[in-house]
C-alpha positions as CSV (number, residue, x, y, z in Angstrom):
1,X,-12.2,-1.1,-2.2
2,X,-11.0,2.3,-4.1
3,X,-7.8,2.9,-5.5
4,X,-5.5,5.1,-7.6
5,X,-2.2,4.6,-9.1
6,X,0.1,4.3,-12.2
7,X,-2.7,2.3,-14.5
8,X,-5.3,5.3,-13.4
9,X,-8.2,6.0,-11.7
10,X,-9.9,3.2,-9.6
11,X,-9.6,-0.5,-8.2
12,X,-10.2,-2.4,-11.1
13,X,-7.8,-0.3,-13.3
14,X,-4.9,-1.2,-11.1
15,X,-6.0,-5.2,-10.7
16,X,-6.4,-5.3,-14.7
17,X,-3.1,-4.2,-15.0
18,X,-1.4,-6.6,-12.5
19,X,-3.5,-9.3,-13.3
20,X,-2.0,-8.7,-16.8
21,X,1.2,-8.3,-15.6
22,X,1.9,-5.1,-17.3
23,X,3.7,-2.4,-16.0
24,X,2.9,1.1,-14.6
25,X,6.6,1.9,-14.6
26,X,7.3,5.3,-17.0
27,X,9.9,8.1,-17.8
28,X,9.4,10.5,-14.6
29,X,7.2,13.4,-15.1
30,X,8.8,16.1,-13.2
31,X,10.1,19.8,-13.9
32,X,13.3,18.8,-12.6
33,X,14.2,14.8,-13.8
34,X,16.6,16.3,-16.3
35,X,18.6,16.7,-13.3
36,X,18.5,13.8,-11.5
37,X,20.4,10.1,-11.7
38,X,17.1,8.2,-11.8
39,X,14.3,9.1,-14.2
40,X,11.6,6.3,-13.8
41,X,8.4,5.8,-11.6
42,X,5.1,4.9,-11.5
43,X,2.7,8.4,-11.2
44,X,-0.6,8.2,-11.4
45,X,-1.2,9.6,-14.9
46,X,-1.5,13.2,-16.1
47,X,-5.0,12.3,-17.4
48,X,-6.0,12.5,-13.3
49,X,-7.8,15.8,-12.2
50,X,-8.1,16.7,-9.3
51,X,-10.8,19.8,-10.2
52,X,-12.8,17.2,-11.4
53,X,-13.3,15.1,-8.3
54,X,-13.5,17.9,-5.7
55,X,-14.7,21.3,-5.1
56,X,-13.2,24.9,-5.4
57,X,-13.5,25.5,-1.8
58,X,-12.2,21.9,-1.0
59,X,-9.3,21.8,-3.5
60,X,-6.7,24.2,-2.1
61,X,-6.9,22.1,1.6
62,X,-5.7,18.8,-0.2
63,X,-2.4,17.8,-0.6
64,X,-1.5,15.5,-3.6
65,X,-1.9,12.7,-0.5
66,X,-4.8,13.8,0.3
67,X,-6.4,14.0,-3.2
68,X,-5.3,10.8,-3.6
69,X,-6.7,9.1,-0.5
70,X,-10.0,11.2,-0.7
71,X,-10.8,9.6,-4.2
72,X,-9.7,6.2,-3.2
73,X,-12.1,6.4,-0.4
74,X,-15.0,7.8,-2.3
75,X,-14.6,4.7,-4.5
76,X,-14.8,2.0,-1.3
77,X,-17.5,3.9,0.1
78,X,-19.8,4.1,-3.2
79,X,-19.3,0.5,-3.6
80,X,-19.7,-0.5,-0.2
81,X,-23.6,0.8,-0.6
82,X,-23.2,2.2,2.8
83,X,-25.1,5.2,4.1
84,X,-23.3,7.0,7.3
85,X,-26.4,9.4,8.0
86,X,-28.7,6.7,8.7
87,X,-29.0,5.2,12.4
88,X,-26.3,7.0,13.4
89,X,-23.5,4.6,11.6
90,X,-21.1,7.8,11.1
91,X,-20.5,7.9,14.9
92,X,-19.8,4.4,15.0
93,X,-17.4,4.7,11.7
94,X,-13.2,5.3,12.0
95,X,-10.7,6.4,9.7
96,X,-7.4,5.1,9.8
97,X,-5.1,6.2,6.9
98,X,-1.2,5.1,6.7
99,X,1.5,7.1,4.9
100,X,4.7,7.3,5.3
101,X,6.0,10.9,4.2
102,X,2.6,12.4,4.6
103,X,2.0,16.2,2.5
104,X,5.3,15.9,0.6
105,X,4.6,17.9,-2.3
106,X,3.1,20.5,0.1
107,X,7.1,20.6,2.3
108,X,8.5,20.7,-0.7
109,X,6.6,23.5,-2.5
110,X,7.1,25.5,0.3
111,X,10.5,24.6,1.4
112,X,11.6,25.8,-2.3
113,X,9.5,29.4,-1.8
114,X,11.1,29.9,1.3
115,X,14.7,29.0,0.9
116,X,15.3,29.3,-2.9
117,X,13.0,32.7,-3.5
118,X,13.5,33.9,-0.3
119,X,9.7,34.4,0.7
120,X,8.5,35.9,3.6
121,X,4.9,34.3,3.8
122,X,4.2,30.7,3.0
123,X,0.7,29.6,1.7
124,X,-1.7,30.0,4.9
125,X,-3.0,26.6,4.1
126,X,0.6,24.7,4.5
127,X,0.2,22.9,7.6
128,X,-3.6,21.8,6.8
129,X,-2.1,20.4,3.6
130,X,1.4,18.8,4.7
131,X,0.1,17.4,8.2
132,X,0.1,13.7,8.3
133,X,-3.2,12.9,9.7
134,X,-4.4,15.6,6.8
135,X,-5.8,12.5,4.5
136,X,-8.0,10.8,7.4
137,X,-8.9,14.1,8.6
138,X,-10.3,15.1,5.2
139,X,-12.3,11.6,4.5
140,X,-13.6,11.8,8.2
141,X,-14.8,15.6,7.2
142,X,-16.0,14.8,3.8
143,X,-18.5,11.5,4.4
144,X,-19.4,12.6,8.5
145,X,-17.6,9.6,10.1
146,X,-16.8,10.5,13.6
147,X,-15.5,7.6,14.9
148,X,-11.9,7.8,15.9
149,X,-9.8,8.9,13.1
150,X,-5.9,8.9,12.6
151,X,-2.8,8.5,11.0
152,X,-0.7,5.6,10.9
153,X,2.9,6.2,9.8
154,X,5.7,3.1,10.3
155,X,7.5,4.0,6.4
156,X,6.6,0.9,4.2
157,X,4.3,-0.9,6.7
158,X,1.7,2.2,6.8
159,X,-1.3,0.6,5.4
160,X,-1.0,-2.9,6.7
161,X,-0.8,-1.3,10.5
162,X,-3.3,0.9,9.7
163,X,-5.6,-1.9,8.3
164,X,-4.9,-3.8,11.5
165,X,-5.5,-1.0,13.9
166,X,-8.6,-0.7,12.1
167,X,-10.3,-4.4,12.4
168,X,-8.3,-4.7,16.1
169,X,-10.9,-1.5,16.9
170,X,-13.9,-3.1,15.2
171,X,-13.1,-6.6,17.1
172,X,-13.0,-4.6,20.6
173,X,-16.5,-3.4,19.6
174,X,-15.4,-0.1,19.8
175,X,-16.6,1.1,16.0
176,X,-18.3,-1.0,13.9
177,X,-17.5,0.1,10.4
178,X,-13.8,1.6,9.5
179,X,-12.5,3.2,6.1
180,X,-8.7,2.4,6.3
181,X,-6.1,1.9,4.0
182,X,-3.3,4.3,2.8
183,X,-1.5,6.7,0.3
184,X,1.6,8.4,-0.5
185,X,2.4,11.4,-3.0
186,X,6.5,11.0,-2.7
187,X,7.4,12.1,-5.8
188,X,8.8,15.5,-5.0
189,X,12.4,17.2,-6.1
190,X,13.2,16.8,-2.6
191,X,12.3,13.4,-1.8
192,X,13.9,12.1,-5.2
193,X,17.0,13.3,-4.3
194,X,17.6,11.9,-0.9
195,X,16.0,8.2,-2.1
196,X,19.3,8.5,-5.1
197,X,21.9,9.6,-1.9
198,X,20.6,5.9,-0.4
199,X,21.5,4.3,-3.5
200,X,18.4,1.7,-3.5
201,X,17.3,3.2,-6.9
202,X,17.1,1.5,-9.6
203,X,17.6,3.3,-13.1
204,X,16.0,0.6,-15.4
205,X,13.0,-1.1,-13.6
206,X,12.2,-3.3,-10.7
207,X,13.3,-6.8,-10.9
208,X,12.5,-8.4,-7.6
209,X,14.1,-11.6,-7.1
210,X,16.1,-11.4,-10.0
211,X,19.8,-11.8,-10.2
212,X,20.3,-9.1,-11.7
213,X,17.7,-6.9,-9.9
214,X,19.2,-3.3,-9.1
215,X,17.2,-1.4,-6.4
216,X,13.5,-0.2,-5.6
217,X,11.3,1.9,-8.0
218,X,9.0,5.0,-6.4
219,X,5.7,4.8,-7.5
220,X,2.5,6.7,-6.1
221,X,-1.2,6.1,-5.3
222,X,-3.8,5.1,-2.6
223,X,-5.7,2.2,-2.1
224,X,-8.4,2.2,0.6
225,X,-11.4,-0.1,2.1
226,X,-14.5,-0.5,4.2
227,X,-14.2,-2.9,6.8
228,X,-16.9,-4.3,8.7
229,X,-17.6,-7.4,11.0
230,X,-18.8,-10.2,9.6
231,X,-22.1,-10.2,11.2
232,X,-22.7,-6.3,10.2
233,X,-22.0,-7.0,6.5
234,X,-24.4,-10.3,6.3
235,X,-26.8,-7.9,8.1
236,X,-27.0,-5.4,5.5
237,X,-26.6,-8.1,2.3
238,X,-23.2,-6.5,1.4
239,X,-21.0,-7.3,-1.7
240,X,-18.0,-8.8,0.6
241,X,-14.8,-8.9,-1.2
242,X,-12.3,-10.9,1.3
243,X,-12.3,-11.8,4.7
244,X,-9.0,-10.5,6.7
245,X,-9.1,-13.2,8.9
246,X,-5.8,-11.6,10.7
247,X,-3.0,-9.5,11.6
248,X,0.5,-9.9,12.4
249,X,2.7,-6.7,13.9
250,X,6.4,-7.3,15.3
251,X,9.8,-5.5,14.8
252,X,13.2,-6.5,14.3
253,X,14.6,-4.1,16.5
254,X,17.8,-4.6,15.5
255,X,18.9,-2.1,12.0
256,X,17.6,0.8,11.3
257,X,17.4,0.0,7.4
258,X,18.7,-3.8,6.7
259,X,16.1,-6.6,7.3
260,X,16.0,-8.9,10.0
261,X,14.1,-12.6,8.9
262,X,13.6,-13.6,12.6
263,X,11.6,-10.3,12.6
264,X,9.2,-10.5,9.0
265,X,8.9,-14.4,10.4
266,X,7.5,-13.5,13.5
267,X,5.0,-11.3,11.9
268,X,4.0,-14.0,9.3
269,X,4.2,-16.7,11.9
270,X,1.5,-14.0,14.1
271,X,-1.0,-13.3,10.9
272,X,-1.3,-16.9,10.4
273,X,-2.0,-18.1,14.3
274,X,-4.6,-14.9,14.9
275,X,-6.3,-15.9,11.6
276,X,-6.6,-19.8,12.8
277,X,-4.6,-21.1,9.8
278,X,-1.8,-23.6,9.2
279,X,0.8,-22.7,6.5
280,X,-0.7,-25.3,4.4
281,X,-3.7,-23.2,3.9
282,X,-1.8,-20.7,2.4
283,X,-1.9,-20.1,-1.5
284,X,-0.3,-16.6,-2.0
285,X,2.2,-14.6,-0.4
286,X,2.3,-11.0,-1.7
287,X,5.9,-10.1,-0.7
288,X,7.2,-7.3,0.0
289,X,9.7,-7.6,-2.6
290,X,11.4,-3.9,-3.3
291,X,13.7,-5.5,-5.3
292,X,17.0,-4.3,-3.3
293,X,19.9,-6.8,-2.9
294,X,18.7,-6.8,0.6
295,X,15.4,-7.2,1.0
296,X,14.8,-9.8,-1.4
297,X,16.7,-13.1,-0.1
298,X,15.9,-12.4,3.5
299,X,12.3,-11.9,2.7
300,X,12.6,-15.4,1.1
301,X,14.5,-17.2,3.9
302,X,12.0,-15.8,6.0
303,X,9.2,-17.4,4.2
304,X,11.1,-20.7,3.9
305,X,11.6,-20.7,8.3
306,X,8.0,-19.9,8.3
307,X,6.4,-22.4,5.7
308,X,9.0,-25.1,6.0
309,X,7.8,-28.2,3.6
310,X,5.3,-26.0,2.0
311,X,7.2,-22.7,0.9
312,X,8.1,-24.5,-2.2
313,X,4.6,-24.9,-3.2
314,X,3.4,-21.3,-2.6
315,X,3.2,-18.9,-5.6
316,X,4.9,-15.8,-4.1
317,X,4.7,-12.6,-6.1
318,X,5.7,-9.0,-5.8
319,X,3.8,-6.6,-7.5
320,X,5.6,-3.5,-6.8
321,X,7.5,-5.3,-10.2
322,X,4.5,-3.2,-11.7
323,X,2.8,-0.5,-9.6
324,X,6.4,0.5,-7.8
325,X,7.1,1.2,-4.7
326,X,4.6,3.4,-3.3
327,X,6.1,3.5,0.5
328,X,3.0,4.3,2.9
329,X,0.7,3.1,0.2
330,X,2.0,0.0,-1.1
331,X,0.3,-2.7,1.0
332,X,-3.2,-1.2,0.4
333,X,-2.3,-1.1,-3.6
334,X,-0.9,-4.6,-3.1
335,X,-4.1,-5.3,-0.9
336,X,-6.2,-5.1,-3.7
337,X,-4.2,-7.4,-5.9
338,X,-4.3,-9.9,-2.8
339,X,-8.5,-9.4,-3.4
340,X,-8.5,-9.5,-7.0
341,X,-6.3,-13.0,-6.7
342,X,-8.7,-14.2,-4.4
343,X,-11.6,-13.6,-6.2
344,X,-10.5,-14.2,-9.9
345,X,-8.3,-17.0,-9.1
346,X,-5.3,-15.1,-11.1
347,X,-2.1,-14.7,-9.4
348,X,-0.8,-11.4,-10.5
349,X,3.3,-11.9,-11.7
350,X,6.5,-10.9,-10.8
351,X,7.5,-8.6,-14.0
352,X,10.8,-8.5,-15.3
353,X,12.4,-11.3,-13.2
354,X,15.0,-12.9,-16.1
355,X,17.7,-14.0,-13.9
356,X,17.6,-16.7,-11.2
357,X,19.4,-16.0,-7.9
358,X,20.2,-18.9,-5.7
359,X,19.5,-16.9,-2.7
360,X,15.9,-16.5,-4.0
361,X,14.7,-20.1,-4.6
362,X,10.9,-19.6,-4.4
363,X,8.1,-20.2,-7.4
364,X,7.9,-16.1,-7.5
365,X,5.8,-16.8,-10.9
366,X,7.6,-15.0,-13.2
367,X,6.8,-12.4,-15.8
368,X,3.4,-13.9,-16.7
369,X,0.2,-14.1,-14.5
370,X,-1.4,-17.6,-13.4
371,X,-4.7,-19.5,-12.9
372,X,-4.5,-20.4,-9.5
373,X,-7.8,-21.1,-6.6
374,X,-6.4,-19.0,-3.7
375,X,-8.3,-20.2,-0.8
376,X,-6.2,-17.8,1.2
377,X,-3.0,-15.2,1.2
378,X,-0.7,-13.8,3.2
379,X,0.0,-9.8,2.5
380,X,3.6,-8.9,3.8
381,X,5.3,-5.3,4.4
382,X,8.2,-4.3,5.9
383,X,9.4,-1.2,6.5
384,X,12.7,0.7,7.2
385,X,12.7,1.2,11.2
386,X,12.6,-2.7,11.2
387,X,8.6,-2.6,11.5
388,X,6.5,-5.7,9.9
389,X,3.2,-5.7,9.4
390,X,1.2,-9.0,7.5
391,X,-2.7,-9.6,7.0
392,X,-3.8,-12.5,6.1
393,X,-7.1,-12.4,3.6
394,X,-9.3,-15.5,3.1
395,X,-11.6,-15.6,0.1
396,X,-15.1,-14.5,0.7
């Protein structure tokens, strides 16, 4: 696994931070924040450059995305020990990267030029840099994997669909290694603006499953992993980190932004019965926890119609309480929290939740982390569009 987001460069940066429960939430860094409503995120910090990781002929082609998702795989791939040009392992190797808003800061650098200064060309690299697939694209291009290679977009549910396409295409034998996760660089003028006209914002922090919790915070980042059967990773003597033992994909279609239970249940109910488990096998539930008066209670009567008897005994946590909401990219940042719990045994806590709600009646182990041997965990997202997507990881 690689990874970037608001406690810095690398996987274990962002699992040190959630195991400690501390939180990657800051005053926004933005030319503009003076004029907006809300002035808090999580960014990746200033201390990242990008010069530093990629070349001068490379550099211009990548979006803030990109860069993002093209360090984060760098990381998963040194790690993994895998070489690509030997036996031909490239051709047999897929990319599947989810984000939800794609080149952002690209649209809205060039949006601004156009319409604000009145320009009559646009950077001749725009569309390389603000096209969605641009992220896979560029990690296909930059290790030789030529395998299938695409974009996944479905809003908050990015990386958890694109995770599933990913081992659904290893299971059908069609690839046998795939570098999939996702990442999202939403933190534009632009974008800020339209997430304050929803109203979901919050302007302190994020307090899922609090009372007195106030809306969603924007955060930013990548997370991305090698996958591999079974079989191919005991061939090779890899260092596996979690098994996802399986997937679960519905949709409520019903709203186009409030959250249907019957919908996130199905997909829980889905992740559990493809990865053979019961819901007593289950130890942690990353939710999907925005913190929005929505969100929040039906996630949890969801989990209660799923778990019956036992959904008092989960610990259920959401760590977007610390690393925000990064959109496309949150279930692969979340994914690594899900890995670090399973191999630490330390369930990563819900931060700033001071204020029971009786519509949110779960052990969502508050504020501080916990000693805890998670055999297994589920990994929910759900996304505006009504789109669910779960995996569920089992310890290696």
């Amino acid at each position: 696994m690689g990874a970037i987001s608001a406690f810095g460069e690398g996987a274990e940066a962002l699992w040190s931070g959630l195991r400690e429960g501390q939180s990657g939430i800051r005053p926004l860094r933005h030319e503009r924040a003076a004029d907006l409503r809300v002035r808090i995120a999580a960014q990746v910090p200033e201390s990242f450059d990008p010069a530093a990781h990629f070349g001068e002929r490379a550099l211009p082609m990548l979006d803030r995305a990109s860069q993002f998702a093209l360090f984060a795989a760098n990381e998963a791939i040194a790690q993994s020990g895998l070489d690509f040009a030997a036996g031909g392992l490239g051709g047999r190797t897929g990319v599947v990267v989810g984000t939800g808003v794609g080149g952002e800061t690209t649209q809205d650098e060039q949006s601004r030029r156009l319409y604000a200064e009145n320009a009559t060309r646009l950077h001749p690299l725009t569309i390389v840099r603000l096209m969605i697939n641009a992220p896979a694209s560029q990690i296909s291009m930059a290790h030789g994997l030529r395998g299938p290679s695409f974009a996944v977009a479905s809003a908050c549910a990015s990386t958890n669909h694109a995770i599933a396409q990913a081992a659904l295409m290893i299971r059908a034998g069609l690839i046998d290694v795939a570098v999939a996760g996702g990442t999202e660089a939403c933190l534009s003028y632009g974008a800020l603006r339209a997430w304050e006209a929803m109203r979901v914002l919050a302007d302190d922090t994020c307090r899922p499953f609090s009372a007195n919790r106030r809306g969603l915070v924007l955060g930013e980042g990548a997370g991305v992993f090698v996958l591999e059967s079974m079989a191919h990773a005991q061939a090779r003597g890899a260092n596996i980190l979690g098994v996802l033992a399986g997937v679960g994909m519905s949709a409520d279609a019903g709203d186009i932004v409030a959250p249907d239970p019957a919908g996130s249940g199905s997909a829980m109910t889905q992740a559990l019965a493809d990865a053979g488990l019961a819901p007593e096998d289950i130890d942690y539930i990353n939710a999907h926890g925005t913190g929005t008066p929505a969100n929040d209670p039906t996630e949890t009567r969801a989990i209660h119609a799923v778990f019956g008897a036992h959904a008092p005994k989960l610990a259920v946590s959401s760590t977007k309480s610390m690393h925000g909401h990064a959109l496309g990219a949150s279930g692969a940042l979340e994914l690594v929290a899900v890995l670090g719990a399973l191999r630490d045994g330390v369930v990563p806590p819900t931060a700033n939740l001071d204020m029971a709600d009786p519509a949110c009646d779960l052990d969502y182990v508050p504020n501080q982390p916990r000693q805890l041997k998670v055999r297994a965990a589920l990994s929910n997202s759900f996304a505006f569009g009504g789109l669910n997507a779960v995996l569920a990881v089992r310890a290696a």
